[in-house]
C-alpha positions as CSV (number, residue, x, y, z in Angstrom):
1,X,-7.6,-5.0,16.6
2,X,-4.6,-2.5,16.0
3,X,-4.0,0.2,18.5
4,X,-5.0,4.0,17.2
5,X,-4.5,6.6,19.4
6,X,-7.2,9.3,20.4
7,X,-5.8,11.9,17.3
8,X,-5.7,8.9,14.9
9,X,-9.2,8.4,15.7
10,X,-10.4,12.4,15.5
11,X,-8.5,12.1,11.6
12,X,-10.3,9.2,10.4
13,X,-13.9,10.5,12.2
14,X,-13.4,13.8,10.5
15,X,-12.2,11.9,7.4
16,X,-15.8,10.4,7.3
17,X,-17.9,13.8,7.9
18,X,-16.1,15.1,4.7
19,X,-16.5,12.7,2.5
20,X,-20.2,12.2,3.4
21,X,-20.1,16.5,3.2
22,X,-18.6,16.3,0.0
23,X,-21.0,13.7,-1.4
24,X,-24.4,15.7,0.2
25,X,-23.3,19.1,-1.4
26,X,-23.2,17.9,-5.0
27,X,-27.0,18.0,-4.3
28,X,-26.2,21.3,-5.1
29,X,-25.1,21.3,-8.6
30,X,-27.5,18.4,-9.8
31,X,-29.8,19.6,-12.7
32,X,-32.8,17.5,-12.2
33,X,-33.8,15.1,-14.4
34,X,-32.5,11.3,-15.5
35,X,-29.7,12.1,-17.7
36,X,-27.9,14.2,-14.6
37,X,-28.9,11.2,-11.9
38,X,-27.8,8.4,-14.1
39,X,-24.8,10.4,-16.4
40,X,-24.0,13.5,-14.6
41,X,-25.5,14.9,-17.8
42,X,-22.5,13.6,-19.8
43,X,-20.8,16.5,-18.6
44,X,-17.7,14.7,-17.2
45,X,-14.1,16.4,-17.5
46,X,-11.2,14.3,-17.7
47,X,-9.7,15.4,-14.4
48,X,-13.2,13.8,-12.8
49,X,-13.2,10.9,-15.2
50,X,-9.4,9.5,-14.2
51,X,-10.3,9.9,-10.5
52,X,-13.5,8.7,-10.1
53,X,-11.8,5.8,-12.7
54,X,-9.0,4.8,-10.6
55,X,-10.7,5.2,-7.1
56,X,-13.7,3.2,-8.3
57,X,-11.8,0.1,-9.5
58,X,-9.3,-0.4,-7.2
59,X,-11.2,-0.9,-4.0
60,X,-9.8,-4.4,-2.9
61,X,-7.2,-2.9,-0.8
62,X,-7.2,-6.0,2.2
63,X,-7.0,-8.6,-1.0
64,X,-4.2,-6.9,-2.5
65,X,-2.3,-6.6,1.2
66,X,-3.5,-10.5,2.0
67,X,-1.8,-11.2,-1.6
68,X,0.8,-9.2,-1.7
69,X,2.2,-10.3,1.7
70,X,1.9,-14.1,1.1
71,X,3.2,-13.6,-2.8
72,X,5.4,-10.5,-3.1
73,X,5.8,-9.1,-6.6
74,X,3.2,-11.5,-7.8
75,X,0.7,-9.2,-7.5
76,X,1.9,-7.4,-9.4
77,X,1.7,-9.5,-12.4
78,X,-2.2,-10.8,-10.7
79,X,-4.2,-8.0,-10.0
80,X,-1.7,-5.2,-12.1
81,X,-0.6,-6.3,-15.6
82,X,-3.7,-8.2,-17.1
83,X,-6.0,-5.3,-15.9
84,X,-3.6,-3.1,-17.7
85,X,-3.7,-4.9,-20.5
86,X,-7.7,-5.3,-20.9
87,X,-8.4,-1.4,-19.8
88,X,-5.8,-0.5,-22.4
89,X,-8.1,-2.7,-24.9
90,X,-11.2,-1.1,-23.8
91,X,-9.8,2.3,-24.1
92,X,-9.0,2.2,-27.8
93,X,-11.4,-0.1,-28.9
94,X,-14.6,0.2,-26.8
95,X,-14.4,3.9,-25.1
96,X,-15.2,5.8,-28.2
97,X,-18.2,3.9,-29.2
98,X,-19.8,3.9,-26.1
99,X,-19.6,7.6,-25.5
100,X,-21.2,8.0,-28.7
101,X,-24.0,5.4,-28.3
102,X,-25.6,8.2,-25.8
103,X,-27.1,5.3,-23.3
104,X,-27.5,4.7,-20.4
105,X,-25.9,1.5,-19.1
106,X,-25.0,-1.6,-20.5
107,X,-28.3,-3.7,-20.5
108,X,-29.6,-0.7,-22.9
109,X,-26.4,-2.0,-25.3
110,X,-27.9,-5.3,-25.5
111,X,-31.5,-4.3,-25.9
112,X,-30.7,-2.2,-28.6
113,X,-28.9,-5.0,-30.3
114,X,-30.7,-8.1,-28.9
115,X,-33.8,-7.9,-27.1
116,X,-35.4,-6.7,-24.2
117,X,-35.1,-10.6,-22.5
118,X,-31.2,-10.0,-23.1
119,X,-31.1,-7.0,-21.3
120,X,-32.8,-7.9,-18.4
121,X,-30.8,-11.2,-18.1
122,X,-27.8,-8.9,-18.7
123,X,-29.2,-6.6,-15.9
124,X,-29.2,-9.5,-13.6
125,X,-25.7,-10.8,-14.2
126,X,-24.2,-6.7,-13.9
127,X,-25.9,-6.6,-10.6
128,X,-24.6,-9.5,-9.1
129,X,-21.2,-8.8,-9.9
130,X,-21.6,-5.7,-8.9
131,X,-23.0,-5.8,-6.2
132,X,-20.1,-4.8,-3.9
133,X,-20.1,-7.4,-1.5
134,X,-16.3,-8.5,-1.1
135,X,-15.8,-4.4,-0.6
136,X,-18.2,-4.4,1.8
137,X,-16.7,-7.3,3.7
138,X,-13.2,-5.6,3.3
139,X,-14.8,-2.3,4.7
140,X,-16.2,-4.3,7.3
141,X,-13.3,-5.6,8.6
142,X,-10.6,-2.8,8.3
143,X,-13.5,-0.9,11.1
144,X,-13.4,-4.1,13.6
145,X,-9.6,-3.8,13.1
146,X,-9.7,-0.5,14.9
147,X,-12.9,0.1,16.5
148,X,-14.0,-3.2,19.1
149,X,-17.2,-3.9,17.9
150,X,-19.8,-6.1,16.4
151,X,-19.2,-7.7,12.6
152,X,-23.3,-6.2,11.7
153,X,-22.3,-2.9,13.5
154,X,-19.0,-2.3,11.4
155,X,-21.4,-3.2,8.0
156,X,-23.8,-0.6,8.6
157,X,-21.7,1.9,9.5
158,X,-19.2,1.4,6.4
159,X,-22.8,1.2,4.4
160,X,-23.8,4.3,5.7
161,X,-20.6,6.4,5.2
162,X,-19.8,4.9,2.0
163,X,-23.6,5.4,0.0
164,X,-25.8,7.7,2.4
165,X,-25.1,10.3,-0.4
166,X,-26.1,8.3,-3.5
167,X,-29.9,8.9,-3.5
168,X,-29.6,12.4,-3.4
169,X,-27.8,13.4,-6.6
170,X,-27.0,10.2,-8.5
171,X,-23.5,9.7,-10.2
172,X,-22.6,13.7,-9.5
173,X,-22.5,12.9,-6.0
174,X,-20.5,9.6,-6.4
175,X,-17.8,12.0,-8.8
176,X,-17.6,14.7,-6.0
177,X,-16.8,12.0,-3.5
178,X,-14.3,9.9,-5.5
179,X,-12.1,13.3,-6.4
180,X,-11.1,13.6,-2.8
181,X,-11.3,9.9,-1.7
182,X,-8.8,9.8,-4.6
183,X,-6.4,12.2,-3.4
184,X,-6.4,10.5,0.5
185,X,-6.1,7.0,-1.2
186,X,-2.7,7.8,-2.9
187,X,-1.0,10.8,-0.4
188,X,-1.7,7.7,2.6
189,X,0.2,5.2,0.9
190,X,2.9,7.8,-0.7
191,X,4.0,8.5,2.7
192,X,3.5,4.8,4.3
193,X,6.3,3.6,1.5
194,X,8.7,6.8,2.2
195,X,8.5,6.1,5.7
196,X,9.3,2.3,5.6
197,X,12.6,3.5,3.1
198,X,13.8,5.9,5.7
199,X,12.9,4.2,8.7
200,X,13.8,0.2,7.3
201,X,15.6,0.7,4.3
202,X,16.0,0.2,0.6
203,X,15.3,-2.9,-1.5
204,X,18.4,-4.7,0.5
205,X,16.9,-4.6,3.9
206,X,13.4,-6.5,1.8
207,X,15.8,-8.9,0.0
208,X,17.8,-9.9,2.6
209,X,14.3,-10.7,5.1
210,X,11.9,-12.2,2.7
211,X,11.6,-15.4,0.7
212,X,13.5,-14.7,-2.4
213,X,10.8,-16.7,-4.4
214,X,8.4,-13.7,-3.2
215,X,10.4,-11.3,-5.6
216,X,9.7,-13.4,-8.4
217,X,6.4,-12.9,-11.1
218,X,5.0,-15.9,-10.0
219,X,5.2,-15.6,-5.8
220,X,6.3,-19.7,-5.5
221,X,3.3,-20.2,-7.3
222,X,2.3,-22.4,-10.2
223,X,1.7,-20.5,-13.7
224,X,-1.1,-21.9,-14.4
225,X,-2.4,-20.3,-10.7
226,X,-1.4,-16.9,-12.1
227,X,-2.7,-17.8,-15.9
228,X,-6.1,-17.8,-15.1
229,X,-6.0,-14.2,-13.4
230,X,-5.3,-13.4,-17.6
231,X,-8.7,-14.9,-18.3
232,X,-10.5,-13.4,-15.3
233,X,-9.2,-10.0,-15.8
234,X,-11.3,-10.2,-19.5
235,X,-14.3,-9.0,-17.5
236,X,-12.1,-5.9,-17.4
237,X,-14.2,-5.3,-20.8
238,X,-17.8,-5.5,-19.4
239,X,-16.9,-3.5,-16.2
240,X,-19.8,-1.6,-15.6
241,X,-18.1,1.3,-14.0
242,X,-16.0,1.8,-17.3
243,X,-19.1,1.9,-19.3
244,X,-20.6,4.4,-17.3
245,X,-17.5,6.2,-16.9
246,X,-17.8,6.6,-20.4
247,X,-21.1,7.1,-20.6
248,X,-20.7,10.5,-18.6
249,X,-17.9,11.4,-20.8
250,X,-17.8,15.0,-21.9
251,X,-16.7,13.4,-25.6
252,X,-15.2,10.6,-27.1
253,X,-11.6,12.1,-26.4
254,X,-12.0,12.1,-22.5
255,X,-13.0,9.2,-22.1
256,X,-10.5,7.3,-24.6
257,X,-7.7,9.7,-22.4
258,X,-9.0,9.0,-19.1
259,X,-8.9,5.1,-19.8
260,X,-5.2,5.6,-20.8
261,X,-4.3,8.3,-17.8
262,X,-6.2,5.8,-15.2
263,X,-4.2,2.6,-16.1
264,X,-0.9,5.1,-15.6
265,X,-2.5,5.5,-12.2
266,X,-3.2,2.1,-11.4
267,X,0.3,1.1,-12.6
268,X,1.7,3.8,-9.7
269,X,-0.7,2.4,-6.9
270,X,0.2,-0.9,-7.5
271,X,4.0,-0.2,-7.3
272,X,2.9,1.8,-3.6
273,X,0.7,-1.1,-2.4
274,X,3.1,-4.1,-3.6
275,X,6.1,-2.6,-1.9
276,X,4.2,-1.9,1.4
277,X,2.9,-6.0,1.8
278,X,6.8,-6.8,0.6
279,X,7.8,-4.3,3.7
280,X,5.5,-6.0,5.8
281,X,6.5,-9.7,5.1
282,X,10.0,-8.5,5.6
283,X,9.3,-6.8,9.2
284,X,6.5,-9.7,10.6
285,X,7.1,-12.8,8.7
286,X,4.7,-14.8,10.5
287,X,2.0,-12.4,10.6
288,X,-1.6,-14.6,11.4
289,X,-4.1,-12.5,9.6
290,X,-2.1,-11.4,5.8
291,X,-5.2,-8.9,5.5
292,X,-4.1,-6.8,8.2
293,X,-0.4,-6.1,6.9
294,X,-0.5,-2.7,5.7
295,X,-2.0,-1.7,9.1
296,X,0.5,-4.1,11.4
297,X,3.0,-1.7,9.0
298,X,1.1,1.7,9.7
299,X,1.7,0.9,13.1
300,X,5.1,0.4,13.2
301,X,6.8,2.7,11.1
302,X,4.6,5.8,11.5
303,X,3.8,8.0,14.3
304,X,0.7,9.5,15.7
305,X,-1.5,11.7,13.2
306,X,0.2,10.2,9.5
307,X,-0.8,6.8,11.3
308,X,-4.8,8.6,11.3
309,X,-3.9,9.5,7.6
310,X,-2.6,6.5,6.2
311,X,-5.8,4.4,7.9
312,X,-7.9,7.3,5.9
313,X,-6.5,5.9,3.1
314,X,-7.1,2.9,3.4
315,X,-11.1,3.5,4.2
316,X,-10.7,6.2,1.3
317,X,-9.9,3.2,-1.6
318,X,-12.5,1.0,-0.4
319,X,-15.4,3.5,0.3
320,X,-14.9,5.1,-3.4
321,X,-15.4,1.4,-4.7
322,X,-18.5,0.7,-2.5
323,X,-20.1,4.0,-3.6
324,X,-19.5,3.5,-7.2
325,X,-21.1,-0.4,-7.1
326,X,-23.7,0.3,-5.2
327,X,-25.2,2.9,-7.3
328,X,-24.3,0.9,-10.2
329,X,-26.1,-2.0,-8.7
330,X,-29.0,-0.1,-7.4
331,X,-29.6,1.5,-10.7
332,X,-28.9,-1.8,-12.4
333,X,-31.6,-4.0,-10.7
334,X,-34.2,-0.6,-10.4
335,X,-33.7,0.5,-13.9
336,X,-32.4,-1.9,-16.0
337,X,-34.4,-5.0,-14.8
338,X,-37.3,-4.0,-12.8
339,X,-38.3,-1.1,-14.5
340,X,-37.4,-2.4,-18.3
341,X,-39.0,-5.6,-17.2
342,X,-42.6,-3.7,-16.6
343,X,-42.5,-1.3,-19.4
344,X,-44.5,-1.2,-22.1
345,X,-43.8,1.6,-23.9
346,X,-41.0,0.3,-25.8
347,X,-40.5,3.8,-27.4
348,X,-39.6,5.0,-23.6
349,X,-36.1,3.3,-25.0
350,X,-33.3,5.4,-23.2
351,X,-34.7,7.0,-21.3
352,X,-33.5,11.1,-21.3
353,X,-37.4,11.8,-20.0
354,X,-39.2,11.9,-16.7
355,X,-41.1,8.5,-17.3
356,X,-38.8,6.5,-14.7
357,X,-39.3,7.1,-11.3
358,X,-36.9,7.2,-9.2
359,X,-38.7,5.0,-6.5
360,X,-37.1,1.8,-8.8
361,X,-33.8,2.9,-7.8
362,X,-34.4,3.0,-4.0
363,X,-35.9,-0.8,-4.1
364,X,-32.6,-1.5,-6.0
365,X,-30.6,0.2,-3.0
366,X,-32.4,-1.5,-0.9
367,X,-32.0,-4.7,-2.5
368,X,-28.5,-4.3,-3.5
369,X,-27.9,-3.6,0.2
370,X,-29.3,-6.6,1.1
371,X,-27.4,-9.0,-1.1
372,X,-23.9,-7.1,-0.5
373,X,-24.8,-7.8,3.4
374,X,-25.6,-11.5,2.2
375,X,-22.2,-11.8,0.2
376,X,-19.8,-10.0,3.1
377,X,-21.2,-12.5,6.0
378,X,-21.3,-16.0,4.6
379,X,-17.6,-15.2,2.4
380,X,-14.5,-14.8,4.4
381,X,-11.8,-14.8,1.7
382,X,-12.1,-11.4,-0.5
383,X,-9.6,-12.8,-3.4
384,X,-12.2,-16.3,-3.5
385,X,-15.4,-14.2,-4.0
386,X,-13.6,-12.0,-7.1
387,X,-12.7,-15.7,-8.4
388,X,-16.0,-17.0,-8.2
389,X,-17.9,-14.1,-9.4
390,X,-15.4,-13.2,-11.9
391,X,-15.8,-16.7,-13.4
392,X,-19.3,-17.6,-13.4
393,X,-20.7,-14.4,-15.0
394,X,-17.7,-12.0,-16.8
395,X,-17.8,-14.5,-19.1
396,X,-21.7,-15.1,-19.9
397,X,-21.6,-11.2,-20.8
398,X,-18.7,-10.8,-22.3
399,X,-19.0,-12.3,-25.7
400,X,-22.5,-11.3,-26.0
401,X,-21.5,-7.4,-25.2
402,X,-18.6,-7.3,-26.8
403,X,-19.9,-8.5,-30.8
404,X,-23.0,-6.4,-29.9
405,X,-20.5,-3.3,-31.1
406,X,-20.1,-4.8,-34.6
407,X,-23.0,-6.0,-36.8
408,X,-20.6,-8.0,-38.7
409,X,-19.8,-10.7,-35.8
410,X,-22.8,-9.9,-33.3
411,X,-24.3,-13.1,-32.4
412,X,-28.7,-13.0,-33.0
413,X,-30.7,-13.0,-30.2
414,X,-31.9,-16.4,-29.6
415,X,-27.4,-17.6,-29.5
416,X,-27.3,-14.1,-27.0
417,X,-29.6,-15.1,-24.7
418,X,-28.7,-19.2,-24.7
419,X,-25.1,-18.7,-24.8
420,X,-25.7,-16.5,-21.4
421,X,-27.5,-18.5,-19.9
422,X,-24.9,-21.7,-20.8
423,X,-22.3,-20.3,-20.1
424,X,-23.3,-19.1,-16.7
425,X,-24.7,-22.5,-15.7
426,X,-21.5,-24.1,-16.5
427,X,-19.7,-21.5,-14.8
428,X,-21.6,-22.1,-11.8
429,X,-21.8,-25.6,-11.3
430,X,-17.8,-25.8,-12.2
431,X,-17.2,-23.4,-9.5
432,X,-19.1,-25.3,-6.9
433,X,-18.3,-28.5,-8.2
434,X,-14.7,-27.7,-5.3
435,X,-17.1,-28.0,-2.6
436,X,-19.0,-31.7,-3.3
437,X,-16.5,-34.4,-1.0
438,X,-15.7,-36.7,-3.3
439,X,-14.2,-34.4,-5.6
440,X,-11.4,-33.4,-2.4
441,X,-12.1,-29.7,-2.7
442,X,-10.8,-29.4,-6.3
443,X,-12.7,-28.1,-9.7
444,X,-13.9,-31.2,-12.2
445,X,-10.5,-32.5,-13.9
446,X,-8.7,-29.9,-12.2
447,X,-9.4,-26.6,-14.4
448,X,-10.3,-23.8,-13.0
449,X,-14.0,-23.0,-13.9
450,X,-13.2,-19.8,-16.3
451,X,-11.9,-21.8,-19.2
452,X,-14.4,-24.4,-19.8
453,X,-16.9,-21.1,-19.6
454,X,-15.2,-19.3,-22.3
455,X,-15.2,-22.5,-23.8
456,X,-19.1,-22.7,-24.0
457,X,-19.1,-18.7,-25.0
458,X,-17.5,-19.5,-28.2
459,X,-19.2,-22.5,-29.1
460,X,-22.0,-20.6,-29.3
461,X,-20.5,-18.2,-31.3
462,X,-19.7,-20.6,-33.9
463,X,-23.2,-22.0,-33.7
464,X,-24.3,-18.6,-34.7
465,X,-22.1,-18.2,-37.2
466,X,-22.9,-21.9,-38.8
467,X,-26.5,-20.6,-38.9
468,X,-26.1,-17.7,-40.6
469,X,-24.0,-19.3,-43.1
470,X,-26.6,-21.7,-44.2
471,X,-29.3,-19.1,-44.2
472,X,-27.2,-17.5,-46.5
473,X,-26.6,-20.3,-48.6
């Protein structure tokens, strides 16, 4: 646990009240009805879109300081540059369509070009993945590091100040609360970095402390360790909070903008967090937990009260992940599985009517609580459950989503729903294959799961393509 003093604690107390104030109020401004709780009414400006965008996605702030500290300007080139590269992809490619598509979420994409069986298998994958239990962990953890108590104590109360505001006015209330959790993410970190130059020094006093192999792209690691962050990052493309980002969109321009602004963003925050674990390693190179380097650096190089702020930043990235997942997840497993799975009415499709009850999305909180509680106490490694999770099911959507935008290379439904359902398996039993003893804790020929499952994805593409061919013929 890291010492706080009794103002650093009144700052992040305070910290909390607002940001659970904030998200309560936009109760306020909700305009009742489906479209405002699922879409804000699609009434998103571009000012909201880029912060609730940025704040949403970057909330693994103790994987990025346990990787940035035991790699250096790796992380950079990890968890920075292939994200760039994929959002960048999205934003010119995808963000325009699906503002104009006028749904919902993504399992209504693949209904609407699949089948209902799709989407709810779709539904099941987006909730698991989203499902925010690494953040929660994360959260978890950063509150034992300065309050002393219990591991299920420190979950509920980072559930409860991160999502007590979600059930009363829907994605409004999560936008509300990710403006100013944006604003303490960055100022906290602005002035941890400007106080390690003035108090340390430059870029000489980090050279001349730190393994020189730590300011290269790779971190002393093997490529092909850094490759497959390239492949995993592809998921980039189904991530549900882009979608319903975009969704919310005021128009097709603000969200094809605020997908270009937010990678701008997320460039700048990695540069703050990535120098901060390269301080660190320089000033406690044999620091025993890597996860706690930003704080052992807090502690050091600020004083009383900016110390409070910069810890308020650190809660502030997380909580504006956790908020944005869980109400994905929650409306994911309410809406898009249990409630399509019961419907009849197939002409209830999408949904801008007072059919759906709301009840659906509280079991999904509840449920998505239970399974994020699930995933943050049997996990202890943050950067191993984004591997695993990121490589059993980003790939089982993504083909599947991704050719459902173009008639010309969408796959029919019976490849959809098979090639999901492959994929996944193989995904899964790759992944775990680490754990079985006689295979010495390494994957099945030594490949990381990700590429045989992409492998499988496009096979099934093919397939398709082979049987359409000879149809035609």
């Amino acid at each position: 646990m890291l010492k706080l003093n009794f103002s650093d604690f009144m700052i992040i107390s305070v910290f909390f009240l607002i940001s659970i104030g904030i998200g309560l109020l936009a109760r306020k401004s909700w305009r009742k009805g489906n479209l405002d709780f699922f879409v804000a009414s699609r009434t998103i400006t571009l000012p909201a879109f880029v912060a609730s965008t940025v704040s949403s996605f970057y909330g693994g702030i103790l994987g990025v300081a346990e990787y940035s500290y035991q790699y250096g300007l790796s992380n950079w080139f990890v968890f920075g540059v292939p994200y760039y590269l994929y959002a960048l992809i999205f934003a010119f490619f995808l963000s325009k369509k699906v503002n104009e598509s006028r749904l919902l979420s993504i399992p209504d994409q693949l209904e609407k070009s699949y089948d209902k069986r799709t989407a709810i298998l779709g539904g099941i994958f987006q909730f698991v993945t989203a499902a925010p239990g690494a953040y929660l962990l994360m959260i978890t953890l950063l509150i034992q590091m300065i309050f002393p108590i219990p591991f299920w104590c420190a979950l509920l109360l980072g559930l409860v100040v991160s999502t007590i505001y979600i059930l009363n006015g829907g994605l409004r209330s999560v936008i509300y609360a990710d403006l100013f959790l944006f604003c303490c993410m960055y100022c906290g970190f602005i002035v941890l970095v400007s106080f390690s130059y003035f108090t340390l020094g430059g870029f000489s006093f980090i050279q001349s402390k730190i393994p020189q192999e730590l300011l290269t792209p790779t971190g002393g690691q093997w490529f092909t360790s850094i490759l497959v962050w390239y492949f995993i990052a592809s998921s980039t493309l189904v991530e549900p909070t882009f979608y319903q980002r975009c969704f919310s969109a005021k128009s097709p321009k603000v969200a094809k903008t605020g997908m270009i602004l937010s990678v701008v963003f997320w460039f700048t925050f990695d540069f703050l967090t990535t120098v901060s674990g390269l301080y660190s390693r320089a000033l406690f190179p044999q620091l025993e937990h890597p996860a706690q380097s930003y704080g052992a650096l807090a502690s050091t190089v600020l004083p009383p009260i900016l110390r409070g702020f910069f810890w308020v930043s650190m809660f502030a990235t997380i909580m504006s992940t956790i908020n944005s997942y869980t109400f994905v997840a929650s409306v994911t497993i309410g809406r898009d599985v249990l409630w399509r799975w019961r419907r009849e009415n197939l002409s209830d499709h999408f949904i801008e009517n007072e059919s759906y009850s709301t009840k659906y999305t509280q079991i999904g909180l509840l449920i998505t609580v239970i399974v994020s509680a699930i995933i943050a106490s049997t996990n202890e490694s943050i950067v191993q459950i984004w591997l695993e999770f990121g490589s059993i099911f980003g790939p089982a959507l993504l083909l599947p989503l991704l050719t459902s935008w173009s008639n010309q290379f969408k796959l029919s439904n019976f490849w959809a729903f098979w090639a999901m359902i492959t994929t996944s398996l193989v995904a899964f039993i790759w992944t775990f294959s680490k754990r079985l003893p006689w295979f010495h804790g390494d994957y099945f020929f030594n490949i990381e799961p990700i590429y045989p499952a992409i492998i499988v994805a496009l096979l099934f593409w093919f397939a398709d393509r082979v049987e359409k061919k000879m149809v035609l013929s």
